[in-house]
C-alpha positions as CSV (number, residue, x, y, z in Angstrom):
1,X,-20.5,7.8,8.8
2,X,-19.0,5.6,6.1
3,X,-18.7,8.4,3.7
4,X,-17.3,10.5,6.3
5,X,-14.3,8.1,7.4
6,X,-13.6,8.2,3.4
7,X,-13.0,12.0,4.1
8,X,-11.4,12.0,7.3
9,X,-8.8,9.1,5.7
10,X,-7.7,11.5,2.6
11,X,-7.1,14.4,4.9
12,X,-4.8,12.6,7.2
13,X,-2.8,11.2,3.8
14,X,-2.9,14.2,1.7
15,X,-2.1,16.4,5.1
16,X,0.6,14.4,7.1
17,X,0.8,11.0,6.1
18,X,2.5,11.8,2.6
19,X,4.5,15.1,3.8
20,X,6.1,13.2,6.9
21,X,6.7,10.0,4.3
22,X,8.6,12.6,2.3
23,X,10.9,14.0,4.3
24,X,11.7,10.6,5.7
25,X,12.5,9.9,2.3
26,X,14.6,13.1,2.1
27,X,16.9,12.2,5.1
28,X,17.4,8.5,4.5
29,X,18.0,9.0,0.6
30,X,15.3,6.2,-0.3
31,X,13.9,6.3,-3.7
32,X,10.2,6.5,-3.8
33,X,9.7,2.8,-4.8
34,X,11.6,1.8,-1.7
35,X,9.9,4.2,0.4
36,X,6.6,3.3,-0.8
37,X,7.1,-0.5,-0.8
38,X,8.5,-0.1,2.8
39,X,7.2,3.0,5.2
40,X,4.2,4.2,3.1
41,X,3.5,0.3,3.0
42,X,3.7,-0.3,7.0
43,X,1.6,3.0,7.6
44,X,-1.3,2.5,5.1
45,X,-1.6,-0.8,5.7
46,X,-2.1,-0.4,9.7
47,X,-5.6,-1.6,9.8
48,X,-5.0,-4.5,8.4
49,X,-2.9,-5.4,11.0
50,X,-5.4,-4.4,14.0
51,X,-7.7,-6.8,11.9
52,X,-5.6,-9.8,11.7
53,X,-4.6,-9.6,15.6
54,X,-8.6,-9.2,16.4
55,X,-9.3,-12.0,13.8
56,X,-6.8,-14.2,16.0
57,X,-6.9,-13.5,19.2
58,X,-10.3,-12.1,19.9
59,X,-12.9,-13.3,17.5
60,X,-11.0,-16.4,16.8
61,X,-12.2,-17.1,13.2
62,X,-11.4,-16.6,9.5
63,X,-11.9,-12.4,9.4
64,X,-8.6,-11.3,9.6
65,X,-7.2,-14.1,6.9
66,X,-10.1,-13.5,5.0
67,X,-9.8,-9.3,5.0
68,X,-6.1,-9.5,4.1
69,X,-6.3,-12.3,1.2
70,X,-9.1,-10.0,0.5
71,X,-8.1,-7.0,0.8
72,X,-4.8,-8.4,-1.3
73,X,-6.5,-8.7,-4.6
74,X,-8.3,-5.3,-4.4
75,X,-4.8,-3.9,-3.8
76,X,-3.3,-5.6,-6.2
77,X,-6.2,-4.9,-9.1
78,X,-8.9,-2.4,-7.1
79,X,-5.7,0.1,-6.6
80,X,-4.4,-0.2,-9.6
81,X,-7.9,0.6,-11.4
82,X,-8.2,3.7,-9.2
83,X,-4.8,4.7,-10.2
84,X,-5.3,4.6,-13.5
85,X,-8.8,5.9,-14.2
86,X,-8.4,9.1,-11.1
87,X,-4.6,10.5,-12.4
88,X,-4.3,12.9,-14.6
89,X,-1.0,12.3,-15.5
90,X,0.5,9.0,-17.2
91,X,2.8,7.7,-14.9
92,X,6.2,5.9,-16.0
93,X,7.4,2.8,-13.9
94,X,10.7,1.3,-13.8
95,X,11.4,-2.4,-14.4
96,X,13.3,-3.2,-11.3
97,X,10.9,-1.8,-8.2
98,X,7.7,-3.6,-9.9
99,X,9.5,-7.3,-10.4
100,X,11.0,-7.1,-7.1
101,X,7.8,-6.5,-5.5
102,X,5.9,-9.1,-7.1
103,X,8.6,-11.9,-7.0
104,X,8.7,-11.4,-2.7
105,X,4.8,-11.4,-2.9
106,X,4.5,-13.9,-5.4
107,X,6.9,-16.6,-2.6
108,X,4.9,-14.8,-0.2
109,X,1.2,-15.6,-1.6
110,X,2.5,-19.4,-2.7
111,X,3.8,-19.6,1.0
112,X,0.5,-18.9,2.7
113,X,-1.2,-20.8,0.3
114,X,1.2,-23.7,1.1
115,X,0.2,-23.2,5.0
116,X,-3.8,-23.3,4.7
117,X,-4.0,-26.3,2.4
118,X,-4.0,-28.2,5.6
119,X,-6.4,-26.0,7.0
120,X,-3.7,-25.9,10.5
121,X,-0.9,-23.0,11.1
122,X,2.4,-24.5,13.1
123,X,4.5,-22.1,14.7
124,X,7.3,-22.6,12.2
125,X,5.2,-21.8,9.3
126,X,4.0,-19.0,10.7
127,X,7.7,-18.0,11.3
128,X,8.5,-18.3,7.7
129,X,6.1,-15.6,6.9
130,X,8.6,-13.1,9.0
131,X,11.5,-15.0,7.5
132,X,10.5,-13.8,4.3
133,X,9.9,-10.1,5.3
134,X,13.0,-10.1,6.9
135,X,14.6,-11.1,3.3
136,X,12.8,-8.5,1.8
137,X,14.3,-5.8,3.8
138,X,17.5,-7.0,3.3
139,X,16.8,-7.0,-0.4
140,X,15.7,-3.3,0.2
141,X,18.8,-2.4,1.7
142,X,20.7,-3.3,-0.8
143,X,18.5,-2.0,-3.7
144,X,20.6,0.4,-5.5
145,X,23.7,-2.2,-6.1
146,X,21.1,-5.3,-7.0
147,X,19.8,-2.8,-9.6
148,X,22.7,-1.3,-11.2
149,X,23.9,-5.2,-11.4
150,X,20.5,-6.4,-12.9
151,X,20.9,-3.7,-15.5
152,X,24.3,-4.4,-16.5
153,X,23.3,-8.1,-16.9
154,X,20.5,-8.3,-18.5
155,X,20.1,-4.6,-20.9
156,X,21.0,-6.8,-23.5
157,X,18.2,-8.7,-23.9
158,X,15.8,-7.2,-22.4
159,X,14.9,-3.5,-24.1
160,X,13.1,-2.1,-20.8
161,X,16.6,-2.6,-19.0
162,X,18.0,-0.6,-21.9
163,X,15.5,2.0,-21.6
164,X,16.6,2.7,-17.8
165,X,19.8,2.6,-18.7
166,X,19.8,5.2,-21.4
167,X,17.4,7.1,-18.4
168,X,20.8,6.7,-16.2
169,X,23.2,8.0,-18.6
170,X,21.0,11.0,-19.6
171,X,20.4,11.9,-15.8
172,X,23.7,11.2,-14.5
173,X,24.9,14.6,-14.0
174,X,22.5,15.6,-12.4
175,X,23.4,13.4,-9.3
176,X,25.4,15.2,-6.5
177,X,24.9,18.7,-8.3
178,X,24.7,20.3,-5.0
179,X,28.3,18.9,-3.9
180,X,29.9,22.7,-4.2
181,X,26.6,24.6,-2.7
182,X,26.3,22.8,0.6
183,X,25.5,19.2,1.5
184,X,24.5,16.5,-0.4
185,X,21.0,14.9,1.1
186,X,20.6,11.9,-0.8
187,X,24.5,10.2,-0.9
188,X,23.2,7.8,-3.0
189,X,20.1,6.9,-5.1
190,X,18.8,5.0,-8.6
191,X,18.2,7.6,-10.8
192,X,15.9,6.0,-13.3
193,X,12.7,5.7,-10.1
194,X,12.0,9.5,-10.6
195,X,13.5,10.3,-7.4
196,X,12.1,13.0,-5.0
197,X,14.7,15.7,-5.7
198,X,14.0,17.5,-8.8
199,X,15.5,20.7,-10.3
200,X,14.8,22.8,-7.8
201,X,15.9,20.9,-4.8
202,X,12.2,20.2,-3.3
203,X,10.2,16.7,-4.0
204,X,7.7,16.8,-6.7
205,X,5.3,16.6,-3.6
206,X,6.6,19.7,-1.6
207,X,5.9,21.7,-5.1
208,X,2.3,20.9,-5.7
209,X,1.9,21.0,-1.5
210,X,3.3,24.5,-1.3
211,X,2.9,25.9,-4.9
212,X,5.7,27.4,-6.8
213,X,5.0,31.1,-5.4
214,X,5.4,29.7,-2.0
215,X,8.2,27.6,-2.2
216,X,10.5,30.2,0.1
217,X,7.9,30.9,2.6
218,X,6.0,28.5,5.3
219,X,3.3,26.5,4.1
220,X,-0.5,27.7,4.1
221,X,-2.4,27.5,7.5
222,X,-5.1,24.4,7.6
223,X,-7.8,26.9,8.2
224,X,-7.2,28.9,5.2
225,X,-11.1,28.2,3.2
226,X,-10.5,27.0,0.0
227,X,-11.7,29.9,-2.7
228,X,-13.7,27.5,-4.9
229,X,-17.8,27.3,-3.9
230,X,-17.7,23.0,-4.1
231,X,-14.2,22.9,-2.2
232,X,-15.8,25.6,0.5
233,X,-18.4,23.2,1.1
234,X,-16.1,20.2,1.7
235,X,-14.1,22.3,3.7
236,X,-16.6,23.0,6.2
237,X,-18.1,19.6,6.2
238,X,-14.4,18.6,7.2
239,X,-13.9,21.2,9.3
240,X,-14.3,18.8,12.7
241,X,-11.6,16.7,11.6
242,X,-9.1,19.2,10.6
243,X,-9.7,21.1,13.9
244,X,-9.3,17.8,15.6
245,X,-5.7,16.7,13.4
246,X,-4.4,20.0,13.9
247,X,-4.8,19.7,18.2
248,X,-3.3,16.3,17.7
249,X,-0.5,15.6,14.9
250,X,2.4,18.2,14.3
251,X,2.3,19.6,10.7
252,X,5.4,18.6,9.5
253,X,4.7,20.6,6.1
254,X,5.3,23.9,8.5
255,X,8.7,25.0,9.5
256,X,8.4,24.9,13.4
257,X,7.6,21.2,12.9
258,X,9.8,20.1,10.3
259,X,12.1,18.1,12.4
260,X,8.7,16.6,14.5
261,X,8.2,13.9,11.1
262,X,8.8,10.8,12.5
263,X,6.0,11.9,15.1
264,X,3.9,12.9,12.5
265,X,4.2,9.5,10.5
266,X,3.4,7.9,13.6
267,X,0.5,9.1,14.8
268,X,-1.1,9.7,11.5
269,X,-0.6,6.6,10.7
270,X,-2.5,5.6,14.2
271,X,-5.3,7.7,13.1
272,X,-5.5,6.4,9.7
273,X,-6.0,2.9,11.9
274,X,-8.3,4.6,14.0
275,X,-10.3,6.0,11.8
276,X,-10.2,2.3,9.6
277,X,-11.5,0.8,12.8
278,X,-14.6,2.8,12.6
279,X,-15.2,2.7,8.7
280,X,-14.9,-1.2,9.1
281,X,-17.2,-1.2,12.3
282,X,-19.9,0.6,9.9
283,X,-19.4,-1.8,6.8
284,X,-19.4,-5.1,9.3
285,X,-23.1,-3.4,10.6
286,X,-24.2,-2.8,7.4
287,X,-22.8,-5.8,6.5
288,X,-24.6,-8.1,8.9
289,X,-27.7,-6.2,8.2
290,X,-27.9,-7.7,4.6
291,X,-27.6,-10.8,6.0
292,X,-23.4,-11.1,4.3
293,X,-22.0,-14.2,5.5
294,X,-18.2,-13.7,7.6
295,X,-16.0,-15.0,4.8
296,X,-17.8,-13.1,2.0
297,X,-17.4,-9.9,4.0
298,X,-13.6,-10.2,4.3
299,X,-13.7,-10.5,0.7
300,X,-15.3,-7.5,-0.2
301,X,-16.4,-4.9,1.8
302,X,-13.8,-5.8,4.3
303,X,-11.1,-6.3,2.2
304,X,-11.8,-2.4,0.6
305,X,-12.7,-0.7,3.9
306,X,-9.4,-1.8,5.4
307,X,-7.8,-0.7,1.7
308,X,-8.9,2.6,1.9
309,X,-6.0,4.4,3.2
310,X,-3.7,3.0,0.7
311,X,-6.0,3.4,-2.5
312,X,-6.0,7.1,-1.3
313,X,-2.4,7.4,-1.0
314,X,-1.6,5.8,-4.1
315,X,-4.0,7.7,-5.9
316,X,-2.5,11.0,-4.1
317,X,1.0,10.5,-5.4
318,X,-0.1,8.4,-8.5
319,X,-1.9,12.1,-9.3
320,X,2.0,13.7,-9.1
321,X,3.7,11.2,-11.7
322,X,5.3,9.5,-8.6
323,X,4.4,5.8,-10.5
324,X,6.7,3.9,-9.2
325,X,6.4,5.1,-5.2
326,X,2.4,4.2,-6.2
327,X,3.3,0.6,-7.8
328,X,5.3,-0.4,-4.6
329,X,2.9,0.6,-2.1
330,X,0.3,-1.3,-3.8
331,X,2.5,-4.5,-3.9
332,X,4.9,-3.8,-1.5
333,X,1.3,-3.3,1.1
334,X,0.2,-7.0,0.4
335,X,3.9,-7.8,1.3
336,X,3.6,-5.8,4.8
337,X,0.5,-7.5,5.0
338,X,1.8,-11.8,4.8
339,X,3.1,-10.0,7.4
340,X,0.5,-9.1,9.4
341,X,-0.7,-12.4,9.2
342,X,2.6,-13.6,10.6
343,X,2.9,-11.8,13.7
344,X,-0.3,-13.2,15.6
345,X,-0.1,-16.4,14.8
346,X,3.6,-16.7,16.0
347,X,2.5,-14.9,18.7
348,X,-0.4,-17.7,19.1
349,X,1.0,-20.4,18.3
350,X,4.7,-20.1,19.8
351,X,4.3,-18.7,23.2
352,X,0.0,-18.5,24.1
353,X,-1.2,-21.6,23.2
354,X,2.1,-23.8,22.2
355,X,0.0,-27.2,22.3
356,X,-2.0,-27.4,19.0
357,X,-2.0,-25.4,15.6
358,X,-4.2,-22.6,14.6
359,X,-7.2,-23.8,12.5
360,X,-8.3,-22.1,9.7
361,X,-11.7,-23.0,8.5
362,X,-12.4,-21.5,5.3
363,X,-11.8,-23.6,2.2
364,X,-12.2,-21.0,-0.2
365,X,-9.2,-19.0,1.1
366,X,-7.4,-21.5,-1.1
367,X,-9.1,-20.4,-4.3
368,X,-8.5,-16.7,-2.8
369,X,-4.4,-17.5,-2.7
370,X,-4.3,-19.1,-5.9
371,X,-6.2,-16.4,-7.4
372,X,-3.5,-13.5,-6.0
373,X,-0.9,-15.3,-7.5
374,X,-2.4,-15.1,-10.7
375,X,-3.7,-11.4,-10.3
376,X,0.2,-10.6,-9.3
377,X,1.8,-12.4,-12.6
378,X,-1.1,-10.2,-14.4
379,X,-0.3,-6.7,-13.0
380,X,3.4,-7.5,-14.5
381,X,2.3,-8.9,-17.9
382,X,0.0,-6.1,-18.5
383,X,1.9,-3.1,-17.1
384,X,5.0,-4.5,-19.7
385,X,2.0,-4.7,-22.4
386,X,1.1,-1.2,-21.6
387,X,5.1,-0.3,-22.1
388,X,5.6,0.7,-18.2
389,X,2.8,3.4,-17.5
390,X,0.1,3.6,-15.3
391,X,-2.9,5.2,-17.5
392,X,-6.9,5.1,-18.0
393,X,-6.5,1.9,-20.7
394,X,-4.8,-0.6,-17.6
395,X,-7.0,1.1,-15.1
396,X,-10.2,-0.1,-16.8
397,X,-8.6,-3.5,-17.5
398,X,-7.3,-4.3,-13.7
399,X,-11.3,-3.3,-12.9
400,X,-12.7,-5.1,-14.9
401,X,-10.7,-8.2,-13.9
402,X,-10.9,-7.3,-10.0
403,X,-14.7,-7.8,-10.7
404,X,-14.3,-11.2,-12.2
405,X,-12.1,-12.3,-9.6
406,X,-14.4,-11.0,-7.0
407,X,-17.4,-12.6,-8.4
408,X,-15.7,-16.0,-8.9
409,X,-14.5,-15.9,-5.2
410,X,-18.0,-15.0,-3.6
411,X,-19.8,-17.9,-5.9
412,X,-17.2,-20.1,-4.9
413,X,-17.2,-19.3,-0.8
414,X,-21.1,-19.5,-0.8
415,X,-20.7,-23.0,-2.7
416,X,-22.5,-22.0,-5.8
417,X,-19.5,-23.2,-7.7
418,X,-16.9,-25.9,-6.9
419,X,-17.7,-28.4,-3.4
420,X,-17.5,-25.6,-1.0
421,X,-20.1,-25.9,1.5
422,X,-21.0,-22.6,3.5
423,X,-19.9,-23.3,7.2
424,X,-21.9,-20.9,10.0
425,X,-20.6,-19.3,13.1
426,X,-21.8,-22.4,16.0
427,X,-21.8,-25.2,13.2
């Protein structure tokens, strides 16, 4: 069942998630770092959500703080690993999308971590956490000037400033070229993110979705079997959940359904939490089964079974050269996700139960904090090491850290290492 959640979560990405993201994209002229770092972020990162409101209001305890400081460091490092070891293209970033993202989440991360040392949430802490968010959007909506500003400011000392610049200068032109054809789509846009548009006037994901023979017709029928013997056998396998998808979410990739996106964002990206619920059902069985204490489950199999919609879409687009819409969701996911963590204990602790705090019980979620502000300062260091690509060399470093991390946090929650006794549901 586990394996087949895994496939039912790529087909509703690769399918409708990423084609309705697009042409959201398309008609509010977002670049794909702010649309990855903002819808693709709220979408994908769903379950996490549903898990945080379940961790505080129904099973009361540390599963939903766990699962997203959790399910933070795999983003942050797991994601990044899959990115870079499962493209087959070397992905350029830009400088601007990546430190944005990591300065909100860094405050973000130091904030939480601020909030649990006391092992109590207060309502106005809690509302902090949306206080944040709601400065990151802001920051969002005004993108394009904070950029163009930064890179007037600081290109002189600082050559990957340069770099974007020279990028700008180059691609200039090209912005607005359709001004005497017909209507402009995108008014306004950073040229240097790699932008959806490219020479032909369709997204770099329409053209691998619909092949360049294709581009003037409608898109390819679901049901059409795939001609290769390994794919044919996938396809039937699947064939359940793309009969069910079809009945339920308009294909927004077809013609007759073009305008229908915003309903297919939304309930793919209900599926994609459906279909989450059940994968992390499975895991939390097989889970129990080995005899995996709560906290330690958040941290790992948790943590990556409520990941798996966003490693899958940011290996989907990662796969196109779209780096930078890849690099945002990833960060800009865990951002979306102090969020999550926010809105049910407001909820809690300003209008349910207004007399006492919420208590978290885990000490080791402190190590866990400390250790995603350190894993965020290291995606930065070594993607500007790596001079601003995603490839196999940074994939097999951010695994090979996530491991260590991982190891370090389950020693230290079990109380192998440091003065962390294990605390038991009843106890």
């Amino acid at each position: 069942i586990i394996l087949y959640m895994f496939l039912a979560v790529s087909i509703v990405c690769d399918d409708y998630f990423l084609p309705s993201l697009e042409i959201i994209s398309e008609c509010l002229g977002l670049s794909q770092d702010v649309a990855g770092a903002t819808f693709m972020a709220a979408g994908s990162s769903a379950p996490e959500l549903v898990t945080a409101f379940l961790g505080a209001f129904v099973t009361k305890g540390d599963i939903g703080v766990s699962t997203i400081l959790g399910s933070a460091i795999y983003n942050l490092l797991g994601i990044s690993a899959a990115c870079g070891l499962f493209s087959t293209v070397v992905s350029r970033l830009s400088c601007w999308p990546l430190f944005r993202d990591c300065l909100v989440y860094t405050i973000s991360a130091a904030a939480v971590l601020a909030m649990i040392s006391d092992n109590r949430i207060y309502w106005y802490e809690s509302a902090s956490l949306l206080l944040i968010y709601g400065c990151y959007i802001l920051i969002l909506c005004f993108d394009i000037k904070i950029n163009q500003y930064l890179m007037k400011k600081f290109s002189p000392c600082c050559t990957c400033f340069t770099k974007a610049m020279e990028e700008n200068a180059e691609q200039q032109p090209l912005v607005g070229w359709r001004e005497e054809s017909g209507p402009l789509i995108r008014q306004q846009s950073r040229t240097d993110s790699g932008i959806f548009q490219d020479e032909l006037d369709y997204s770099h994901l329409s053209t691998s979705l619909h092949g360049l023979d294709e581009i003037s017709g409608d898109h390819p029928n679901v049901f059409t079997m795939p001609e290769a013997d390994m794919k044919r056998i996938l396809w039937v396998l699947s064939l359940p959940i793309i009969t069910l998808l079809y009945l339920t979410i308009p294909d927004c990739r077809r013609q007759f359904w073009r305008n229908w996106f915003m309903v297919t964002f939304l309930i793919s990206a209900a599926w994609i939490s459906a279909i989450t619920y059940v994968l992390v059902w499975m895991i939390t069985i097989a889970g129990e089964t080995l005899g995996i204490p709560e906290s330690v489950m958040g941290l790992t199999l948790l943590a990556a079974g409520t990941s798996v919609p966003d490693t899958v879409a940011s290996v989907l687009v990662a796969r196109k050269g779209n780096g930078d819409m890849a690099m945002s969701n990833i960060v800009g996911s865990n951002v979306f996700d102090m969020l999550c963590l926010g809105i049910p204990w407001f909820i809690k602790t300003a209008f349910i139960n207004t007399s006492g705090p919420i208590e978290v019980n885990s000490s080791g979620l402190t190590y866990t904090a400390i250790s995603l502000i350190c894993s965020v300062v290291f995606i930065f260091l070594a993607v500007h090491l790596n001079g601003w690509k995603i490839d196999k060399k940074l994939g097999t470093i951010c695994l090979v850290l996530y491991l260590v991390f991982t190891v370090l946090a389950i020693l230290y929650e079990l109380g192998i290492i440091g003065n962390n006794p294990t605390r038991v549901c009843g106890n």
